[in-house]
LUMVEX-425298 format. One line per field, with one value per residue (C-alpha): residue number from 1; residue in one letter; x, y, z. Coordinates in Angstrom, 3 decimals. Layout:
! residues N
k: NUM; ...;
r: a; ...;
x: X; ...;
y: Y; ...;
z: Z; ...;
! end
This chain:
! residues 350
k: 1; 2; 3; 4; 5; 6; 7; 8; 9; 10; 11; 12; 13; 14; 15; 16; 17; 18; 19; 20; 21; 22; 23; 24; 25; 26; 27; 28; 29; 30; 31; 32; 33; 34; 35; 36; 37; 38; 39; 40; 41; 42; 43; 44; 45; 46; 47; 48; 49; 50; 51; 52; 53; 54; 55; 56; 57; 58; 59; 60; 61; 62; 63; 64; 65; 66; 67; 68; 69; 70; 71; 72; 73; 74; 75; 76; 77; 78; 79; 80; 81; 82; 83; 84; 85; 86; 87; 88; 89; 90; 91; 92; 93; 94; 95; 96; 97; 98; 99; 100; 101; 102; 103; 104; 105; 106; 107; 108; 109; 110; 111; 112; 113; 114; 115; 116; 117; 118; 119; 120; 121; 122; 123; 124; 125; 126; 127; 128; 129; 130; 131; 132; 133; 134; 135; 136; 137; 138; 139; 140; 141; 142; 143; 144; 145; 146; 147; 148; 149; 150; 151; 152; 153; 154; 155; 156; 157; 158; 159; 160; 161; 162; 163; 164; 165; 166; 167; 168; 169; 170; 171; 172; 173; 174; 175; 176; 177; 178; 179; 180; 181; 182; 183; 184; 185; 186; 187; 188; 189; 190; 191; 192; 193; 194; 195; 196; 197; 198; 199; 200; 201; 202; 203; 204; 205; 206; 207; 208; 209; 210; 211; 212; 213; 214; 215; 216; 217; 218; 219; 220; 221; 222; 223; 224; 225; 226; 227; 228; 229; 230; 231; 232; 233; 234; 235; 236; 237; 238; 239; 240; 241; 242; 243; 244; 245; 246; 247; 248; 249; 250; 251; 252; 253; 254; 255; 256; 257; 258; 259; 260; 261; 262; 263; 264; 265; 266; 267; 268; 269; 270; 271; 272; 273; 274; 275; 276; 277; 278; 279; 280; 281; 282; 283; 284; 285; 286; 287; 288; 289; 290; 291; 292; 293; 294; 295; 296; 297; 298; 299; 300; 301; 302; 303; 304; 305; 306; 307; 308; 309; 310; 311; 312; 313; 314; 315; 316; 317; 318; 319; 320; 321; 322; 323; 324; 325; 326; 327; 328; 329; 330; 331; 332; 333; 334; 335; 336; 337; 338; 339; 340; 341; 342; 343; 344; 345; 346; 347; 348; 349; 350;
r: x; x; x; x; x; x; x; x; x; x; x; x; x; x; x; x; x; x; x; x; x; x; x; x; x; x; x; x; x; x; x; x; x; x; x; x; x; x; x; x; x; x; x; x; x; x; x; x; x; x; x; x; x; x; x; x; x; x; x; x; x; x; x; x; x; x; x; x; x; x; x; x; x; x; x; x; x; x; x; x; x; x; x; x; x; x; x; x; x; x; x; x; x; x; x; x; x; x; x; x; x; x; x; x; x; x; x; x; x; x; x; x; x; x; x; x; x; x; x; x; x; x; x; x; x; x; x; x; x; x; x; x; x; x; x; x; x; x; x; x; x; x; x; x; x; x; x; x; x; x; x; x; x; x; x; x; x; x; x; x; x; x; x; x; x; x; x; x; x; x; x; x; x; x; x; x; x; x; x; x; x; x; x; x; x; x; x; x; x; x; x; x; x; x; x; x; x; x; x; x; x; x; x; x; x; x; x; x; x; x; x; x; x; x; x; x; x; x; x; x; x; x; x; x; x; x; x; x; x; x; x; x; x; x; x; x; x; x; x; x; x; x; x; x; x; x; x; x; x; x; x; x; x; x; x; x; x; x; x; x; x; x; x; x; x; x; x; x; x; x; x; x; x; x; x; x; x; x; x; x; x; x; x; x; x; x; x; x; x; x; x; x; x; x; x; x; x; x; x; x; x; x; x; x; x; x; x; x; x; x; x; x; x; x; x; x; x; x; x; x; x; x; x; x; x; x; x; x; x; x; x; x; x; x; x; x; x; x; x; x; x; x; x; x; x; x; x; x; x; x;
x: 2.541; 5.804; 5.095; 9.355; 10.732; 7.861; 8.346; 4.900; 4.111; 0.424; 0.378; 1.394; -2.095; -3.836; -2.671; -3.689; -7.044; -7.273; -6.373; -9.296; -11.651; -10.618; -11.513; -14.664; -15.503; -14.280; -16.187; -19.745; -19.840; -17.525; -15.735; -19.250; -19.311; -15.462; -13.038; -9.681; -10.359; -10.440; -7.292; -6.080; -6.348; -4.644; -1.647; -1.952; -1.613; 0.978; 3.721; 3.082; 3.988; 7.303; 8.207; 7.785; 9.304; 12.077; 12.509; 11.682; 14.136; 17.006; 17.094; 15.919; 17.593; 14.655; 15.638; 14.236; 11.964; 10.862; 9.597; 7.627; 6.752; 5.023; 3.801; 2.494; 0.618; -0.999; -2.421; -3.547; -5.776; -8.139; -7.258; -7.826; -11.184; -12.199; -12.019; -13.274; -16.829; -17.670; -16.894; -19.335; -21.898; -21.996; -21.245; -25.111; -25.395; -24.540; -21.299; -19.763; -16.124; -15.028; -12.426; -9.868; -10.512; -9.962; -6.971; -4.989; -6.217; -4.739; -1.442; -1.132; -1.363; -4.902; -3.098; -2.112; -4.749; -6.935; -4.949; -4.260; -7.343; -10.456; -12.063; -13.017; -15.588; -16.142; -12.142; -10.730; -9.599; -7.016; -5.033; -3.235; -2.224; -0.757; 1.073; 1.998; 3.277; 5.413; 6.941; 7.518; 9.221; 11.869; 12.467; 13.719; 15.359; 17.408; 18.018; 19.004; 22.443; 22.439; 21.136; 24.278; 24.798; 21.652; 22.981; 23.663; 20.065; 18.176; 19.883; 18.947; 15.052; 15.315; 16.383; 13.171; 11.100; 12.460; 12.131; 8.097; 7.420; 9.255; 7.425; 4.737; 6.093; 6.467; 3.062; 0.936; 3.209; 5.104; 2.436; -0.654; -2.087; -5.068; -5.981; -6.990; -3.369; -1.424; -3.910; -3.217; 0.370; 3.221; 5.407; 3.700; 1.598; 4.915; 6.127; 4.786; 5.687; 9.424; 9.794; 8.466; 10.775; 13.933; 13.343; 12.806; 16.044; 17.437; 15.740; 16.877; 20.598; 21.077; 18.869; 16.993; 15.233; 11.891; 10.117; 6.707; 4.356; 6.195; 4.095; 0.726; 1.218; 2.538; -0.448; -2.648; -0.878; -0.996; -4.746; -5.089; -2.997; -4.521; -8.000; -7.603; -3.985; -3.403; -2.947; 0.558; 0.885; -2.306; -0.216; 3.889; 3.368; 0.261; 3.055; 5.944; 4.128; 2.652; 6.093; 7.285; 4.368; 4.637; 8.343; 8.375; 4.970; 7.001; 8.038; 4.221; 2.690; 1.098; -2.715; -1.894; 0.056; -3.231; -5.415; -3.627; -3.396; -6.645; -8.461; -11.117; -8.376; -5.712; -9.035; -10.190; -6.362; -6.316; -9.254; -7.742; -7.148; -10.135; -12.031; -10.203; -10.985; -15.409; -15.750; -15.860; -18.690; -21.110; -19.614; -20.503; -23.755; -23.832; -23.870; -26.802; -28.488; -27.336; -30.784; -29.308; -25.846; -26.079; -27.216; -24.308; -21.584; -23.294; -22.876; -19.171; -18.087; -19.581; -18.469; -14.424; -14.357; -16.125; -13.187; -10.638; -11.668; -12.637; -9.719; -7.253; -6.227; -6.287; -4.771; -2.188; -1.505; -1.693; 0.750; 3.217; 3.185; 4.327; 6.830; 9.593; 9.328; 8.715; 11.764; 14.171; 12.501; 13.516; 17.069; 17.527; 16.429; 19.234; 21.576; 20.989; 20.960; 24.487; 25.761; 26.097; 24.480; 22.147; 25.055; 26.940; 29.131; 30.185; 27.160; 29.982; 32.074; 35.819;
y: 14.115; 11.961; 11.033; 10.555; 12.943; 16.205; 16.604; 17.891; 16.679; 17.545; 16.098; 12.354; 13.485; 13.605; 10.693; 8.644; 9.942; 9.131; 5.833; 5.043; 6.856; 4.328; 1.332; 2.609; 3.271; -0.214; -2.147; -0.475; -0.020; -0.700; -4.073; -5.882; -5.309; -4.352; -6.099; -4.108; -0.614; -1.740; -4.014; -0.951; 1.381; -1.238; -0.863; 3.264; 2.355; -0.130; 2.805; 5.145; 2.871; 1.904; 5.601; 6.538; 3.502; 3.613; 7.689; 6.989; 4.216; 4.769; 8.800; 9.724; 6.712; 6.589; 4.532; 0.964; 0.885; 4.122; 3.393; 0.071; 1.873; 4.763; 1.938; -0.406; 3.426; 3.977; 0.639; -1.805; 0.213; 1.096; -2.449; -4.150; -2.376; -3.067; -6.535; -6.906; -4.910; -6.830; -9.939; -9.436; -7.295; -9.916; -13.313; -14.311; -13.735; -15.518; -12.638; -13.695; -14.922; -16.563; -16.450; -18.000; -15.353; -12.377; -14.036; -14.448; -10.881; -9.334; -11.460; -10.324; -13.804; -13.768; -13.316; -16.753; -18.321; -16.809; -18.942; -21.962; -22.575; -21.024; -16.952; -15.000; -12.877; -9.450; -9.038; -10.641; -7.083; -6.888; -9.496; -5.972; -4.701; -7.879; -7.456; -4.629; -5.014; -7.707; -5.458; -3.281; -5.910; -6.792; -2.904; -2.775; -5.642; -4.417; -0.717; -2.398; -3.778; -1.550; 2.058; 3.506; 2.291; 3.784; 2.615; -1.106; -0.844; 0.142; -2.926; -5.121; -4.073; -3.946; -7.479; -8.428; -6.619; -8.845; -12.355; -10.834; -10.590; -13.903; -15.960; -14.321; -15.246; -19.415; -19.157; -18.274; -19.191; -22.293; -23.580; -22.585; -21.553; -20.350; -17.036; -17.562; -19.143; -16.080; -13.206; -12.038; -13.569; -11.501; -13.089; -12.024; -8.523; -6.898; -6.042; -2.996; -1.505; -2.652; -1.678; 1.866; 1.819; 1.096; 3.571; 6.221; 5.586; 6.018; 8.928; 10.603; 9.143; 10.068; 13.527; 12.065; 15.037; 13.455; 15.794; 16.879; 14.735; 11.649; 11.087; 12.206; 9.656; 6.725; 7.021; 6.799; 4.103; 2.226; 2.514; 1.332; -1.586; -2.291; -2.454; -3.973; -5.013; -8.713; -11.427; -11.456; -7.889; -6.836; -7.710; -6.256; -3.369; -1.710; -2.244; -0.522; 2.513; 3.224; 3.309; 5.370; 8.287; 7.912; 8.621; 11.418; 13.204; 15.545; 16.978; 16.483; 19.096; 21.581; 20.270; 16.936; 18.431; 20.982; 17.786; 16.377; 18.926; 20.012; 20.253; 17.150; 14.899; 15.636; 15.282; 12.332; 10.993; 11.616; 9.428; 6.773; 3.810; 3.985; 4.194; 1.181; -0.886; 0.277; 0.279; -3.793; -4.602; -2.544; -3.268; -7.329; -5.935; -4.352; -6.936; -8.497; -5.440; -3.394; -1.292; -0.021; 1.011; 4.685; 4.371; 1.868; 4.224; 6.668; 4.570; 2.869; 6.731; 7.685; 4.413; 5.366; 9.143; 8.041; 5.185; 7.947; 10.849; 8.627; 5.558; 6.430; 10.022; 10.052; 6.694; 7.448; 10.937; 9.236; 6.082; 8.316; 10.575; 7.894; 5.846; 8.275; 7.766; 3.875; 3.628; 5.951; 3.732; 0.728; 1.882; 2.631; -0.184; -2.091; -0.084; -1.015; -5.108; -4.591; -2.187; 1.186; 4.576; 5.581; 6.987; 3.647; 4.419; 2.001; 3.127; 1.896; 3.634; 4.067;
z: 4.515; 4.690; 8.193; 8.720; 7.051; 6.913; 3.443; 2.252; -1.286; -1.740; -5.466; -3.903; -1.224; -4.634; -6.313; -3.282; -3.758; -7.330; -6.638; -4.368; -6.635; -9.050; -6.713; -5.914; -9.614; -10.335; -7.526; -7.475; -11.389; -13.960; -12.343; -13.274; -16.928; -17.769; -14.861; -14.340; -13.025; -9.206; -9.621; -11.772; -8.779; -6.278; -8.564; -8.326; -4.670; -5.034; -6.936; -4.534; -1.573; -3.275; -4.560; -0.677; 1.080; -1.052; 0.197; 3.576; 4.219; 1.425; 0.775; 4.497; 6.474; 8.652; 11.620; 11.374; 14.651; 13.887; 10.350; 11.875; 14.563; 12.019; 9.712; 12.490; 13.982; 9.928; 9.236; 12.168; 14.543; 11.844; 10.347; 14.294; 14.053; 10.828; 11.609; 14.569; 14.043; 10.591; 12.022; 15.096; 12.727; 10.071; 11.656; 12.257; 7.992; 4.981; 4.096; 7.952; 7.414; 11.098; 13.949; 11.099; 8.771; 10.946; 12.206; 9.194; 8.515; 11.727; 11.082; 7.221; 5.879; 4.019; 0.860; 0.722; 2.704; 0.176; -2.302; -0.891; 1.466; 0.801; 0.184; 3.348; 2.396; 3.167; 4.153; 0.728; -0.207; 2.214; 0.184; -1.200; 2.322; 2.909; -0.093; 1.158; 4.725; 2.930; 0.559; 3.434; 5.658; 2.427; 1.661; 5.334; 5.177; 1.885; 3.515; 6.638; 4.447; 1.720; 2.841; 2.718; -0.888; -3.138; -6.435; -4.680; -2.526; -6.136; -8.153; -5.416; -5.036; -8.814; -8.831; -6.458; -9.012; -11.828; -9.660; -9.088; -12.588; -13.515; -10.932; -12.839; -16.238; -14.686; -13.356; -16.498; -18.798; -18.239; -15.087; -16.952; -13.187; -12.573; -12.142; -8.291; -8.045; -8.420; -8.109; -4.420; -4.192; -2.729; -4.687; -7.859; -7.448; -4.940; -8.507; -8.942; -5.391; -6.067; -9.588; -8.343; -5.090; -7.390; -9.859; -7.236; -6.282; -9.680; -9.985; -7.078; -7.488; -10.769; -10.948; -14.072; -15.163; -17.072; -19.520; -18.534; -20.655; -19.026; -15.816; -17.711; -20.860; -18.926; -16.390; -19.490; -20.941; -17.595; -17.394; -20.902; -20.859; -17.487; -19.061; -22.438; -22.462; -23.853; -21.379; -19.991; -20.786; -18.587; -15.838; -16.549; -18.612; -16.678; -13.584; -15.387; -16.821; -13.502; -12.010; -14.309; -14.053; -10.107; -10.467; -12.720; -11.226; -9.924; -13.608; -14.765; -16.960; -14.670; -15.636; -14.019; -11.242; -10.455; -10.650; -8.114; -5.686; -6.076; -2.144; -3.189; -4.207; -1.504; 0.820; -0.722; -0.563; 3.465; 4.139; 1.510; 3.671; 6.082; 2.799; 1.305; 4.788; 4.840; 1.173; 0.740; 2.725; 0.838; -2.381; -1.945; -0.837; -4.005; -6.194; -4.212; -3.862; -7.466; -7.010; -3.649; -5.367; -4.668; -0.592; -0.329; -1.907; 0.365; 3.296; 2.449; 2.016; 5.776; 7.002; 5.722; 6.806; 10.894; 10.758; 9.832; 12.066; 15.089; 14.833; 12.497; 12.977; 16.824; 16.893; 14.674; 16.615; 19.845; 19.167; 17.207; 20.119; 22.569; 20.211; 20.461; 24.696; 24.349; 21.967; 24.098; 27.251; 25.281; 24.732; 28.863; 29.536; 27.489; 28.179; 32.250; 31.296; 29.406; 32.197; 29.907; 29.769; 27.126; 25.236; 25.797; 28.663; 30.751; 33.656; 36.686; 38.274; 37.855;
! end
């Protein structure tokens, strides 16, 4: 569901789904002997939050407090809790990460502190909602100056995807840095999310009508660059092709589309994030315990559908229920300090 504009697009449920399947294939099995398919999946995830930022914001003209309001209501009460329980359940242990790790969590900074001070353990996978809630914060910041102006709003996200992959390009290729210099940067990974965001808007613009076999072959061509691309390439073209089949999904051939929308994977895609927040923990216990793989998919899987059914859904229902009474609350309440009615009349009389 677009939560601001009601638009159902079950296929988009579905390709959230496959893109946590992917992360959970990647962490408890394949990441160990072939790295790429977890990071492969975070990228699935990355489109997809550009193609529907990008609608949300620039097609829909969501209001600005009522798209942080939505986004703030998705992510951090299942994120607030998240934190909160493995730092108290693991902090006597050797995987406990501290009151300085959970607080860069909570404040979307990890990312960096990741990369510039030290790893924190069982919350190092957040570095990609940080990523993000940062791409989120300069989509908003672009609509609120160019909304009005799709061609002008898609050149100029287009133009942050370009600076991503060239601080990218200085990084590897001129810097030589490290992997662990650039892997979680926002500055670097936003890429995708942009690139995706600025083509939706291209799309929708200019009614590009993509032939069928576009979103199917490009999401294959993603997944194998992603996995045995060369070097530089690993990174750029994975990014581009998976923009392109998130863009043009809509025109797939009907196998992919069916795939999609198929109950497991729209099911699978509901419970996505919660998933993505439970799954970490027993995925670092995995590789200590690889015996115990199958009881700790098990238990990450239970772990991300009690988080969604007890914190996120009613939390989500709950604070979207009250933000349309806080925000009209908000509004009287200015109004009164500048002297005007809610519909800006001057409240005095004449």
């Amino acid at each position: 569901m677009r939560e601001e504009t009601r638009i159902h697009l079950a296929y988009l449920d579905g390709w959230r789904g496959l893109a946590i399947l992917l992360v959970l294939l990647g962490h408890f099995w394949t990441d160990p002997i072939r790295p790429g398919l977890g990071v492969f999946g975070v990228g699935v995830f990355f489109v997809l939050s550009g193609r529907l930022m990008a609608e949300i914001l620039f097609v829909r003209r969501s209001p600005l407090p009522t798209f942080f309001w939505r986004r703030f209501s998705r992510v951090y009460p299942a994120l607030f809790v998240f934190v909160v329980l493995t730092t108290i359940l693991f902090w006597p242990t050797r995987y406990g990460h501290g009151i300085a790790a959970m607080l860069v969590t909570l404040t979307f900074t990890s990312n960096y502190a990741m990369t510039y001070v030290h790893p924190i353990a069982l919350l190092d996978h957040l570095w990609s909602l940080c990523v993000e809630e940062h791409g989120y914060l300069l989509l908003a910041a672009t609509a609120g100056l160019l909304r009005r102006a799709i061609p002008a709003g898609a050149a100029a996200i287009a133009g942050l995807a370009l600076a991503a992959f060239l601080s990218f390009a200085v990084q590897t290729m001129v810097l030589h840095a490290p992997h662990a210099a650039i892997a979680w940067r926002t500055d670097v990974q936003v890429a995708p999310l942009f690139l995706a965001a600025a083509m939706h808007l291209a799309v929708v613009r200019w009614r590009i009508d993509a032939p069928s076999w576009a979103a199917p072959a490009t999401l294959a061509g993603a997944f194998a660059a992603s996995l045995w691309g060369p070097g530089w390439a690993a990174f750029w073209l994975p990014a581009m092709l998976l923009a392109i089949s998130v863009v043009t999904v809509d025109r797939a051939a009907r196998p992919m589309r069916r795939l999609l929308e198929s109950a497991a994977l729209r099911r699978i895609g509901l419970w996505s994030f919660s998933l993505y927040l439970w799954q970490q923990p027993f995925y670092k216990l995995s590789r200590d315990y690889p015996d115990m793989t199958p009881l700790l998919v098990t238990g990450a899987v239970a772990a991300g559908i009690l988080s969604f059914h007890l914190v996120e859904r009613p939390s989500r229902t709950f604070l979207n229920h009250i933000g349309p009474r806080l925000h009209a609350a908000g509004r009287r309440a200015a109004g009164a300090a500048h002297g005007t009615t809610p519909c800006g009349r001057d409240a005095a009389p004449r």
